[in-house]
C-alpha positions as CSV (number, residue, x, y, z in Angstrom):
1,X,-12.0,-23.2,0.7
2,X,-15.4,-23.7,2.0
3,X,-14.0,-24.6,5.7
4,X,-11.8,-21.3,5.9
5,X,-14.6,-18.6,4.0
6,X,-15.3,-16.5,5.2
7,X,-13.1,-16.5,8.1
8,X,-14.0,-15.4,11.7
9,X,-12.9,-12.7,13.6
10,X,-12.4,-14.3,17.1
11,X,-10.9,-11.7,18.7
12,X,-10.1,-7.8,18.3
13,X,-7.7,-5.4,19.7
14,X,-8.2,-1.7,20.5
15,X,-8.7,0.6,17.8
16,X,-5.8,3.1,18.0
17,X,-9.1,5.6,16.8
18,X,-10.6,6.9,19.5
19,X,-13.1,10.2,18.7
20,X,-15.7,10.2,15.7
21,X,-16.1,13.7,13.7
22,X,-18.6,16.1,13.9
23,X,-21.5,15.9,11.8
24,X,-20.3,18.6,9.4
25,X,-18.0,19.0,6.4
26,X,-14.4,20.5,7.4
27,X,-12.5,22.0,4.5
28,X,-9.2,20.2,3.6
29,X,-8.0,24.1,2.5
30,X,-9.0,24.5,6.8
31,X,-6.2,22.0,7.8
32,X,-3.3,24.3,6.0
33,X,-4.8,27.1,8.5
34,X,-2.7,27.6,11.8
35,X,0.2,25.0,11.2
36,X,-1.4,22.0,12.6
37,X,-4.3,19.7,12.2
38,X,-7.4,19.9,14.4
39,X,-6.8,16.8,17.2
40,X,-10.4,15.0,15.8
41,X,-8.6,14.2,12.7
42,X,-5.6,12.4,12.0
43,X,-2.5,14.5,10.6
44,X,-2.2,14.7,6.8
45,X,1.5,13.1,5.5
46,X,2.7,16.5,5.5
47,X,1.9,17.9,8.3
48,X,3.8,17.3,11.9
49,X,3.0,14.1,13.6
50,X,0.6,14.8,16.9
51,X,-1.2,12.7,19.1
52,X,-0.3,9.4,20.4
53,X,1.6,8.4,16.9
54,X,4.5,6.5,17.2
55,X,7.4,7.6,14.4
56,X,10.7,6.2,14.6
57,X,13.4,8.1,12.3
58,X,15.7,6.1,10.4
59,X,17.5,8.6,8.3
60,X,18.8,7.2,4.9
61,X,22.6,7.1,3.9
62,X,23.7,8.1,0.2
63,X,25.8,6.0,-2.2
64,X,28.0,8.5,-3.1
65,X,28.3,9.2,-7.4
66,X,32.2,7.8,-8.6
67,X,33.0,10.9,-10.2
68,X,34.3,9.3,-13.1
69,X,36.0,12.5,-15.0
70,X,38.7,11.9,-12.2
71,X,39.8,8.4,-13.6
72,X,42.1,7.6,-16.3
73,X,39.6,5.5,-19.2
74,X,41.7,2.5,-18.2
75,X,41.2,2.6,-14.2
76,X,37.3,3.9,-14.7
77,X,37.3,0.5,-17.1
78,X,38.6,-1.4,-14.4
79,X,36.5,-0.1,-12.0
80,X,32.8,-0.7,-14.1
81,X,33.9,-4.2,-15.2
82,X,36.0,-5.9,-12.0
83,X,35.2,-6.4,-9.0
84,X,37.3,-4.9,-5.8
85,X,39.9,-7.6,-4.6
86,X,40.4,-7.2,-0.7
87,X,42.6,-8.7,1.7
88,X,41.1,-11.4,3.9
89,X,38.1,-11.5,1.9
90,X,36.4,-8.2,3.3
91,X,34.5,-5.6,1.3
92,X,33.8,-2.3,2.7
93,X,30.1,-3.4,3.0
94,X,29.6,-6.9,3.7
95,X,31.8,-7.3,6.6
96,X,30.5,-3.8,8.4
97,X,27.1,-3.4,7.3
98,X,25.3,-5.9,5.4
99,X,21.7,-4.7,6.4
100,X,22.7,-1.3,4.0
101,X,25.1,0.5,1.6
102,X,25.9,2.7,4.4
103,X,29.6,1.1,4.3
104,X,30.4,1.7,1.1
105,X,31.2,5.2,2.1
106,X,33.1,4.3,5.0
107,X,36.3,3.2,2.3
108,X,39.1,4.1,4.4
109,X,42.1,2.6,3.1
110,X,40.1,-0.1,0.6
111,X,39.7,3.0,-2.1
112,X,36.5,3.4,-3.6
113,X,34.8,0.2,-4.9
114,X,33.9,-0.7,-7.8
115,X,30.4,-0.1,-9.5
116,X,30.2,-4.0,-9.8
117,X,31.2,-4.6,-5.9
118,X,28.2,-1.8,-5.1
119,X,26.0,-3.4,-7.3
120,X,26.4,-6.8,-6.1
121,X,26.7,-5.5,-2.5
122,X,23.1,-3.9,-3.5
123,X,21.7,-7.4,-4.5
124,X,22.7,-8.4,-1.2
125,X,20.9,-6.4,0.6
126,X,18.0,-7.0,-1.0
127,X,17.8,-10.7,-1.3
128,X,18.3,-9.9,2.4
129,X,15.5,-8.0,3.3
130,X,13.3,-9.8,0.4
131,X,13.7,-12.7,2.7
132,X,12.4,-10.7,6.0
133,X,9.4,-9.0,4.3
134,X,6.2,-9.2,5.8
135,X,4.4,-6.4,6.9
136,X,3.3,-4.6,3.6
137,X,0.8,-5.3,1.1
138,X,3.7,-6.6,-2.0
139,X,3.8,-10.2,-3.9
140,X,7.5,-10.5,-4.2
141,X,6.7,-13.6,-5.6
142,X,7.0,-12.9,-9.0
143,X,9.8,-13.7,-12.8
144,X,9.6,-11.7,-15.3
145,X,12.8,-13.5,-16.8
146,X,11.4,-13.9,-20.3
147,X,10.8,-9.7,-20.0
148,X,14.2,-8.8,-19.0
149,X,15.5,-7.9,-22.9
150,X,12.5,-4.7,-22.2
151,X,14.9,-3.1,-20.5
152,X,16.6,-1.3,-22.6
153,X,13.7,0.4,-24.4
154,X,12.3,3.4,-22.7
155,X,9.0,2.4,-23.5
156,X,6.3,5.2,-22.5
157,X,2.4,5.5,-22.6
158,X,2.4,9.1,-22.4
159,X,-1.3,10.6,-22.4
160,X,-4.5,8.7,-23.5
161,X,-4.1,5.0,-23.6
162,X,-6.7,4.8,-26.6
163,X,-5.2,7.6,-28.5
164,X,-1.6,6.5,-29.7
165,X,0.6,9.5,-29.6
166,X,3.1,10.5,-32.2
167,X,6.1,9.1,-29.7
168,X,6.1,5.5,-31.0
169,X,7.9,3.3,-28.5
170,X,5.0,2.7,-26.4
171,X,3.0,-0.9,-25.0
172,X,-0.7,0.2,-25.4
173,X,-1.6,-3.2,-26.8
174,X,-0.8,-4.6,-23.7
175,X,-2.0,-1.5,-22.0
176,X,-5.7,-2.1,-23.6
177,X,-5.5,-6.0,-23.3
178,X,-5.3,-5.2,-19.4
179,X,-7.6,-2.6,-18.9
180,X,-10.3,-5.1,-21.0
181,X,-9.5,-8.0,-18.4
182,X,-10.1,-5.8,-15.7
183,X,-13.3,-4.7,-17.7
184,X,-14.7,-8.0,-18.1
185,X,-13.7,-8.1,-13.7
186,X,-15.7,-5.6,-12.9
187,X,-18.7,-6.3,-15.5
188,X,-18.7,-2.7,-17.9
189,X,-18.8,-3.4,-21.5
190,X,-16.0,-2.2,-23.5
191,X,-18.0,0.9,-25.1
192,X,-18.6,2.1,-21.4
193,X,-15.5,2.5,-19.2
194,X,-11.9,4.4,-19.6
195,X,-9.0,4.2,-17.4
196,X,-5.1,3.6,-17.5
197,X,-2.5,2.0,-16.1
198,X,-0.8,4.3,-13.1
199,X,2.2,4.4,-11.4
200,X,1.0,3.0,-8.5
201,X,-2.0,2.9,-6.3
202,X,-1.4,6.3,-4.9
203,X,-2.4,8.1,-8.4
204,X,-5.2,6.0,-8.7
205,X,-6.9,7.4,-5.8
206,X,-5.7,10.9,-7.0
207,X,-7.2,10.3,-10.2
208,X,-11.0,8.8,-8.8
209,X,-11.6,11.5,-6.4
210,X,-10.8,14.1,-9.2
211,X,-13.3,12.3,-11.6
212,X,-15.5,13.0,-8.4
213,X,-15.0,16.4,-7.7
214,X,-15.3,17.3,-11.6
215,X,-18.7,15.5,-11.6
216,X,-20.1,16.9,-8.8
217,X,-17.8,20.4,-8.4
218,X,-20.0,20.9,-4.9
219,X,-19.8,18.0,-3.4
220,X,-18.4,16.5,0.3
221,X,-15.5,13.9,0.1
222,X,-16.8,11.3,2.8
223,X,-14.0,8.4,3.9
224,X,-13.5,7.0,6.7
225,X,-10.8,7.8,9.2
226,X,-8.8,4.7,8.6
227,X,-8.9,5.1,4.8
228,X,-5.3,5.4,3.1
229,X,-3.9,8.8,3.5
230,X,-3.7,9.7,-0.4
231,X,-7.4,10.0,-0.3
232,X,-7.0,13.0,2.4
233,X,-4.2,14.0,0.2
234,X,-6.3,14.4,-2.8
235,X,-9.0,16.4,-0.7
236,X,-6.1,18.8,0.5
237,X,-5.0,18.8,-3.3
238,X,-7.9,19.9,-4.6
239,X,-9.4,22.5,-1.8
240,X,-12.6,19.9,-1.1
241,X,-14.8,19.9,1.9
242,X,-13.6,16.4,3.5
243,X,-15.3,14.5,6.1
244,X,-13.5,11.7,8.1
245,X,-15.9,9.6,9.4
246,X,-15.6,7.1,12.7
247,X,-14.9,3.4,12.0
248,X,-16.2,0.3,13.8
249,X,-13.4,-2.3,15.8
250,X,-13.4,-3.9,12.5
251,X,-12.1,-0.9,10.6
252,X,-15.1,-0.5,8.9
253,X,-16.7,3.1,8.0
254,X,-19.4,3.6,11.1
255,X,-22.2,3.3,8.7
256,X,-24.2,5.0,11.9
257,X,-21.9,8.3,11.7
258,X,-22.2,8.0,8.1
259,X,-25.8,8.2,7.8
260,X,-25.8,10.9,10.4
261,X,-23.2,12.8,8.1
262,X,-25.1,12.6,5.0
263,X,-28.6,13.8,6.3
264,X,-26.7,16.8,8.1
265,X,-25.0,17.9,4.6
266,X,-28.0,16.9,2.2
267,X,-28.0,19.6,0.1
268,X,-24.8,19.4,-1.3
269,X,-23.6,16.3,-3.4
270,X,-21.7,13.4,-1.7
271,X,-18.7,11.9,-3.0
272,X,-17.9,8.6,-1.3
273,X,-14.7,6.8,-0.9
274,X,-15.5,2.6,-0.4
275,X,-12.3,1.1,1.2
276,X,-12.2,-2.0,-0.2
277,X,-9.4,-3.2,2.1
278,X,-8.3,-1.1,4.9
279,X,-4.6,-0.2,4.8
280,X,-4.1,-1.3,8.5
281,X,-6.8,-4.1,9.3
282,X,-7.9,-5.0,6.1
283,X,-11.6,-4.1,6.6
284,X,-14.2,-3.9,3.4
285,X,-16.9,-1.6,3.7
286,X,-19.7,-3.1,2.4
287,X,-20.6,-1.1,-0.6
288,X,-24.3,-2.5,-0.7
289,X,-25.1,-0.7,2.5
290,X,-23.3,2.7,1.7
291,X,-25.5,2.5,-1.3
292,X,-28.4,1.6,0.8
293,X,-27.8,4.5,3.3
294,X,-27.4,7.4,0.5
295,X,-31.1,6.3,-0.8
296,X,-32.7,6.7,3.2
297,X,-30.7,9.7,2.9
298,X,-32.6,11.3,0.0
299,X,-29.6,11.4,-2.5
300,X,-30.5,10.5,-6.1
301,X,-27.8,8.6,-8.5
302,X,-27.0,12.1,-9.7
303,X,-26.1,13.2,-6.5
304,X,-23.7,10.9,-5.4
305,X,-19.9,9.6,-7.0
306,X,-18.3,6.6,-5.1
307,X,-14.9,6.0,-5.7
308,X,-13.4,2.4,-4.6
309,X,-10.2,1.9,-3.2
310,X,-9.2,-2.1,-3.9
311,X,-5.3,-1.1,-3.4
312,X,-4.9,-4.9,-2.4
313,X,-8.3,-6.5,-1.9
314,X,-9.9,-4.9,-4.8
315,X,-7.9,-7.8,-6.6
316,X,-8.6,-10.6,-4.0
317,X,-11.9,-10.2,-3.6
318,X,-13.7,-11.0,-6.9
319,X,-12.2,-14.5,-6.2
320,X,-13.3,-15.0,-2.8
321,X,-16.6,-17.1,-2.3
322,X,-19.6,-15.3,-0.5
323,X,-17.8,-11.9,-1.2
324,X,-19.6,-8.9,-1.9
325,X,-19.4,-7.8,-5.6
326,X,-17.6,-4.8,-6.8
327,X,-19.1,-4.1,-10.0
328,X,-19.9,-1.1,-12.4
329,X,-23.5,-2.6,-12.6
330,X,-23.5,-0.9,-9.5
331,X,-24.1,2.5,-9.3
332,X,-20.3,3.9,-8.6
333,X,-18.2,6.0,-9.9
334,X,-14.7,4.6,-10.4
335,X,-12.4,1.8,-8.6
336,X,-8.8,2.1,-8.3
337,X,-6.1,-1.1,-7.2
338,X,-2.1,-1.2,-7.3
339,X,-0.7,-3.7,-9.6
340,X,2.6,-4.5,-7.9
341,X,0.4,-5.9,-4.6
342,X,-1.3,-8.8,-5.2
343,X,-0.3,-9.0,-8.9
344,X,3.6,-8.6,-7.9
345,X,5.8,-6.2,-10.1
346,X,9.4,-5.0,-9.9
347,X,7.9,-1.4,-10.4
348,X,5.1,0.3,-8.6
349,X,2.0,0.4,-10.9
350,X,-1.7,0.1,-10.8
351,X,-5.2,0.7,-12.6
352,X,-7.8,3.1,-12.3
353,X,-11.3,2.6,-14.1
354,X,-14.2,4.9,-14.9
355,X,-17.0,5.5,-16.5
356,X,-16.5,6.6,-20.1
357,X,-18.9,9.6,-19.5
358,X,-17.0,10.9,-16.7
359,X,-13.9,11.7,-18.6
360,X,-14.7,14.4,-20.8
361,X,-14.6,16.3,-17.6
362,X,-10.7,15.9,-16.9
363,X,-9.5,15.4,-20.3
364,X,-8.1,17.7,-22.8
365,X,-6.3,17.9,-26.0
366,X,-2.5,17.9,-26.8
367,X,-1.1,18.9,-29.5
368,X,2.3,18.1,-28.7
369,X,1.5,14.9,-28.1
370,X,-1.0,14.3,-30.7
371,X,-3.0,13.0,-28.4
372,X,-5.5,13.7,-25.7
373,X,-4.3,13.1,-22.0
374,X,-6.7,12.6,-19.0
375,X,-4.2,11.1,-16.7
376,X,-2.3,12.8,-13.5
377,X,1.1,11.7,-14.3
378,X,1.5,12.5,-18.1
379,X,4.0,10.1,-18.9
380,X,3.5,6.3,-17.3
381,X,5.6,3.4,-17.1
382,X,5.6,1.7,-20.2
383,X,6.9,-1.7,-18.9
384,X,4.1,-2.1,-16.0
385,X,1.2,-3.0,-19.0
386,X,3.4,-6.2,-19.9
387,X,4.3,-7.1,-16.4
388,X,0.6,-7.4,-15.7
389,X,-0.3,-8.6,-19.2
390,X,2.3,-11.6,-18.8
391,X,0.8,-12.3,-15.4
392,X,-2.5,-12.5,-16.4
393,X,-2.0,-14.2,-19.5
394,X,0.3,-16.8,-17.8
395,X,-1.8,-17.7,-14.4
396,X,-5.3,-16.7,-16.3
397,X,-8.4,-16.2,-13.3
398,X,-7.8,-20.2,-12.2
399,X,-4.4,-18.8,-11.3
400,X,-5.2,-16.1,-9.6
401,X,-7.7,-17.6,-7.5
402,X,-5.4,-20.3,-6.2
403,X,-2.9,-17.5,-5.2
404,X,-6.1,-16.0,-3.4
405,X,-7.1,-19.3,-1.8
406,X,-3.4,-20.1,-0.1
407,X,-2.8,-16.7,1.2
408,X,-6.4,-16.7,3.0
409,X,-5.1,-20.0,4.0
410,X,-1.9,-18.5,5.5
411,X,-3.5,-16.3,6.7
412,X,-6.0,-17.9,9.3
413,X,-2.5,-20.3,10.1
414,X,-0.7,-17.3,11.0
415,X,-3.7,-16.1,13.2
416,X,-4.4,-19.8,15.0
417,X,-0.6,-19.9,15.6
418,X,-0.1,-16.4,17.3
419,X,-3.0,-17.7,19.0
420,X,-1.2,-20.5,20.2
421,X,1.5,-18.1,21.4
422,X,-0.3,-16.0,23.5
423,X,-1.0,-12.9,21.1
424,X,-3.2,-10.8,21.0
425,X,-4.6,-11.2,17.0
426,X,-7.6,-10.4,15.1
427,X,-8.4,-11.0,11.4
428,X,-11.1,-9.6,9.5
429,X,-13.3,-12.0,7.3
430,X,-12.0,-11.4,3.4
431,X,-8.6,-10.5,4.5
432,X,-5.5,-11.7,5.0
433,X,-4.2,-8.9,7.1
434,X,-3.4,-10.7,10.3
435,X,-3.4,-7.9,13.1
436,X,-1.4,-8.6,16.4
437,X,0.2,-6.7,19.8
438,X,2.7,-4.0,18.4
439,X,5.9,-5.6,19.4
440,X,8.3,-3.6,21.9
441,X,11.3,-4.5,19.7
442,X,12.3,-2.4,17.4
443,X,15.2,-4.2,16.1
444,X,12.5,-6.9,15.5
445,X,9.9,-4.6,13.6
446,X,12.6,-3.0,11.5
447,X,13.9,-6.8,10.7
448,X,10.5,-7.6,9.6
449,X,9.9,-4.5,7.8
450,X,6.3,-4.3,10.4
451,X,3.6,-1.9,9.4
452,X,2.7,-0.1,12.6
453,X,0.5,2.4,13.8
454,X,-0.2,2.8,17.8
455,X,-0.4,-0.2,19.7
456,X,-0.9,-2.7,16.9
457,X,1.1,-4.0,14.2
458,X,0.0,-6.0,11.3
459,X,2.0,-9.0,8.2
460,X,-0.3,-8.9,4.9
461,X,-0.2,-12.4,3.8
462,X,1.2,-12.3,0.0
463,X,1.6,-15.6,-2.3
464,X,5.4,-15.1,-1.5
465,X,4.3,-15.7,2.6
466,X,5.4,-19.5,2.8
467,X,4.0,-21.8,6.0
468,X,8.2,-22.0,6.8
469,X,8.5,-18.1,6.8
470,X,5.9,-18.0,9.1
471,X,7.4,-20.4,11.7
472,X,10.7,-18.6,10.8
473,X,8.9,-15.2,12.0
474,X,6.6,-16.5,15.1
475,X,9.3,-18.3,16.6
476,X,10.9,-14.8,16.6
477,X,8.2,-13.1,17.8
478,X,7.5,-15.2,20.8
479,X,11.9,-15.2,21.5
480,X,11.6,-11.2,20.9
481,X,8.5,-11.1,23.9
482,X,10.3,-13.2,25.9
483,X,13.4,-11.3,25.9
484,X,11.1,-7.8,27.0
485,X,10.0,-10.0,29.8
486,X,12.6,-11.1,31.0
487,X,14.2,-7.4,30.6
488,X,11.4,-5.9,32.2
489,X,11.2,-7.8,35.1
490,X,14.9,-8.2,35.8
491,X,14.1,-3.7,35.9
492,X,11.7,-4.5,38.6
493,X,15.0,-6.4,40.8
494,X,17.3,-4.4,40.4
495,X,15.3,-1.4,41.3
496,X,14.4,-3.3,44.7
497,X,17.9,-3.5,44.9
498,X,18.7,0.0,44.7
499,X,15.3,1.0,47.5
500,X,16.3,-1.8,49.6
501,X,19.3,-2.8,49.2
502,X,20.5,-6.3,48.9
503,X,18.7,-8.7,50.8
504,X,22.2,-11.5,50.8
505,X,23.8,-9.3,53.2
506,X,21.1,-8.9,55.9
């Protein structure tokens, strides 16, 4: 490990981020005003795309319902339990369409097929496009055989994960086993933090920046213009002045613009948001200097709430050697990462800690629950607790850190070998985010399920990235250049041809 950490960023593309924000707070509430965002911010998710963003629309198909109170019991029997028999071996999807279920509407004269036929279509597909994931943050490396009997309990930790509720088929245990592992991660004792498992990274983030806003009810939500859009969300959810400060190449907050920021708004409380992990380029703000910069600044402990986002990293990094330490003996707020990332899940989930003292601020009692509820979602996924407590308890830290320490490996590989190519890559040091040249194919980006935004695309290295998947997906790449080459250049002929004419017959 000591040869590849921390690993060096040897070269950098452009920054599709091109103008810093003004040293003042803008209202989230101010972006609903007019229709459209202001053009020195980026848009929020629901607002209309502008600017230079690229969006392609791939509109989804439905799997039509089998309306079953049409069928005789014996035919709708026939039709759960068999599989459709076709002529010449063909089904109505993987002969037309094996990429979708889009073709299992298209019956024609097969009939409708039956459930097992979608099903197993279904399965298909996505073995299919499991096999061609790369370019978002999810370990699809992952067996939960041993939990698969679960299934058919509807198993639900609604409200307070420390106050049982009077609805009994719940996994708290496991619930409290995992938020004490993460406890012992991020170095809070036991008496001093609260959180819950969420649905998913997304929620986490809702739920620090609330803590936040309930602390300090005044204060400025600062992040950083390449931060994850559910932190703008949760500004424009709960009417807070919001801030999007400049980043550096790296994709770092502009520590410069954040200073600059603070001291223009110092009489009102800050609340921080500390990427721990870009969502683009994998960048870590260091949380040492944000902490320095608030005390040149003039803000006191009281003054200030920082919320970390580790979606990804936030479990990657307390493994890595020379990284910078999350930890609550720190002074921040909360720290939020998904579960089905790194971790790997067949369900979106996550976990979101705090300080114990913050929490009497957003909770409240329920009678109908019996309980007391301080969460956003109400109910949560009762099955998520186990499939991180199983993980955990079957790969323990030594584990973990090995699945840390190959994909940083992979990682820098796939970087020297686009290299090789003649790609344009960076990688930041702590990451395994391998940024590259936007390719022009979208056939190829949608095969590879490529995160894009502007002129740059990016794969996030996961434990399920294997050294013959990225051969598999470079040799690709460089075929999928060479084929816009050749393309554009045989453009550049034939409109000689059509100025000049052609030059055989002079």
């Amino acid at each position: 490990m000591e040869s590849i950490l921390p690993l060096s960023v040897r070269g950098k593309l452009p920054t599709p981020v091109t103008k810093a924000a003004p040293p003042r707070a803008d209202s989230a509430e101010d972006e609903l005003q007019g229709g459209s965002p202001r053009s020195v911010g980026a848009a929020y998710q629901a607002l209309p795309v502008t600017g230079d963003s690229i969006i392609t629309h791939n509109y989804t198909p439905a799997q039509p319902v089998l309306d079953a109170d049409e069928l005789e019991k014996e035919e709708l029997e026939a039709r759960i339990n068999k599989v459709t028999v076709v002529s010449a071996g063909e089904t109505g999807f993987s002969r037309q369409h094996r990429g979708g279920l889009a073709a299992s509407i298209q019956w024609g004269q097969l009939g409708p097929p039956s459930l097992g036929r979608v099903i197993e279509d279904y399965k298909e597909k996505l073995q299919l496009r499991t096999d061609h994931h790369m370019g978002y943050p999810y370990n699809l490396d992952f067996d939960y055989g041993p939990l698969e009997g679960l299934q058919k309990y509807c198993i639900n930790n609604l409200g307070d994960p420390f106050i049982e509720s009077n609805y009994g088929v719940h996994s708290r245990e496991f619930e409290i086993g995992v938020l004490q592992w993460f406890a012992r991660l991020w170095e809070i004792e036991a008496d001093d933090f609260w959180g819950y498992i969420t649905n998913c990274g997304t929620e986490g983030n809702l739920h620090g920046i609330l803590v936040g806003r309930e602390t300090l009810p005044d204060g400025i939500l600062y992040a950083s213009r390449e931060t994850h859009y559910s932190v703008f969300k949760a500004a424009r959810m709960y009417r807070m002045d919001a801030v999007k400060v400049g980043t550096l190449d790296s994709g770092e907050i502009d520590y410069d613009e954040l200073r600059a920021q603070l001291a223009a708004n110092a009489s009102r409380p800050a609340i921080i948001n500390v990427n721990i992990g870009t969502t683009v380029k994998g960048a870590v703000d260091d949380l040492d200097r944000v902490l320095d910069i608030l005390k040149e600044t003039g803000y006191a402990e009281d003054r200030f709430f920082i919320h970390c986002d580790g979606a990804l990293f936030g479990m990657m990094i307390p493994f890595v050697k020379r990284a910078p330490m999350v930890t609550f003996k720190k002074p921040i707020g909360s720290i939020s990462v998904s579960g089905h990332k790194f971790v790997g899940s067949p369900v979106p989930c996550g976990v979101v800690m705090t300080r114990l003292r913050y929490i009497k601020g957003v909770s409240s009692d329920v009678e109908y629950l019996n309980s007391r509820d301080a969460t956003i979602m109400g109910s949560r996924n009762g099955h998520a607790p186990i499939y991180m407590w199983y993980t955990f308890t079957r790969k323990g830290y030594e584990g973990l850190r090995k699945d840390v320490e190959k994909c940083l490996r992979n990682a820098h590989l796939l970087k020297s070998m686009l290299e090789k190519a003649g790609v344009k890559v960076m990688l930041n040091e702590l990451s395994s985010t391998v940024v590259f040249e936007r390719p022009r194919e979208e056939a190829f980006v949608r095969k590879w399920q490529l995160a894009c935004e502007g002129d740059i695309a990016h794969v996030v290295v996961m434990p399920n990235i294997t050294i013959r998947k990225l051969e598999t997906f470079v040799q690709e790449l460089v075929e999928s250049r060479a084929r816009v080459a050749v393309s554009e250049a045989l453009r550049l002929a034939e409109a000689a041809r059509e100025r000049h004419g052609d030059d055989e017959e002079e």
